[in-house]
C-alpha positions as CSV (number, residue, x, y, z in Angstrom):
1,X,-34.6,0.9,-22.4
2,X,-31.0,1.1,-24.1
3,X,-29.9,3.0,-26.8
4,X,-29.9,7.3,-27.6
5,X,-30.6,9.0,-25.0
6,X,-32.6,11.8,-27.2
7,X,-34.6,9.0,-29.2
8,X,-35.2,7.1,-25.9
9,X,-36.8,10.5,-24.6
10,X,-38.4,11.5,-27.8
11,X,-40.1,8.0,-27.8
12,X,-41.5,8.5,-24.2
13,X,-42.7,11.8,-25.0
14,X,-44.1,11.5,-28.3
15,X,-44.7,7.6,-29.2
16,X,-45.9,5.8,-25.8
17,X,-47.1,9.4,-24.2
18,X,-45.7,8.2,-20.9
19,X,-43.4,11.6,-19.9
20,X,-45.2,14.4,-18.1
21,X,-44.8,17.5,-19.2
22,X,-42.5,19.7,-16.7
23,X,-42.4,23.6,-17.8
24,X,-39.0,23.6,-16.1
25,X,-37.2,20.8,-17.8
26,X,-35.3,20.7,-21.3
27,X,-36.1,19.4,-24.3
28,X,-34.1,16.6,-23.7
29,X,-34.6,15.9,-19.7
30,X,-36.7,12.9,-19.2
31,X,-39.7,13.4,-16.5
32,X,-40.5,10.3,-14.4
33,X,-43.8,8.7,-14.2
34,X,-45.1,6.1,-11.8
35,X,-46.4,4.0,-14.7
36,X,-45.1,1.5,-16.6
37,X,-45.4,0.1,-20.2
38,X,-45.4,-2.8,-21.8
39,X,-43.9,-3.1,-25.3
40,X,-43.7,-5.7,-27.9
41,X,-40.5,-6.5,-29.9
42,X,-42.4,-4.6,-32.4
43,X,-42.8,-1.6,-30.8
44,X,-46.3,-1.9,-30.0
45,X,-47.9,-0.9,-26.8
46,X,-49.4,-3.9,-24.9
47,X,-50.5,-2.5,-22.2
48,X,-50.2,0.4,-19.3
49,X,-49.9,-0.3,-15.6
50,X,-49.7,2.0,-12.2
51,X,-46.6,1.2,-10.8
52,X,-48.6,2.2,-7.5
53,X,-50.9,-0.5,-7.2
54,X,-50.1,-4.5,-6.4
55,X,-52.7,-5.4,-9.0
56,X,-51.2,-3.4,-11.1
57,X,-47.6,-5.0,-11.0
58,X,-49.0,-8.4,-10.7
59,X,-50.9,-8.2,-14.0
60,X,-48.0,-6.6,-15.6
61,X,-45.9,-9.4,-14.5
62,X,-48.6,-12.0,-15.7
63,X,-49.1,-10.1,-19.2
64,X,-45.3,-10.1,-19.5
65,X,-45.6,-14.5,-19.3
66,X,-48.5,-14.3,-21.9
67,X,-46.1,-12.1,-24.6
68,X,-42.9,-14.7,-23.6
69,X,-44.9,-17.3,-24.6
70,X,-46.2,-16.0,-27.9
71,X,-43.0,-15.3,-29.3
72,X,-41.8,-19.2,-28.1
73,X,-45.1,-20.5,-30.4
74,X,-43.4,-18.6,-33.3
């Protein structure tokens, strides 16, 4: 993701639920998961994936084909 870094981390947090929760870190210091998200052009959630599993990556990588080619049928 590009953009502000405070909206970027207030959108992990809050909207997609993908930040952990560190009692030591700020408001604004992003926590780093091993998952991974994937999000539509409008801002939905598509789909959650363990960044620690093959599978895992290889159906992210399939499901990321399947939302290309619905927005080319548009």
């Amino acid at each position: 993701m590009t953009g502000d870094r405070e909206q970027i981390y207030n959108l992990a947090r809050k909207s997609f639920l993908v930040a952990k929760e560190d009692p030591l870190g700020g408001e604004n210091q992003m926590i780093h998961t091993e998952n991974f998200v994937l999000i539509d052009k409008e801002k939905r959630i598509r789909g959650y994936y363990d960044g620690t599993k093959l599978e895992e990556m290889e159906k992210l990588l399939a499901d990321i084909e399947i939302l290309k080619k619905s927005y080319e049928e548009i």
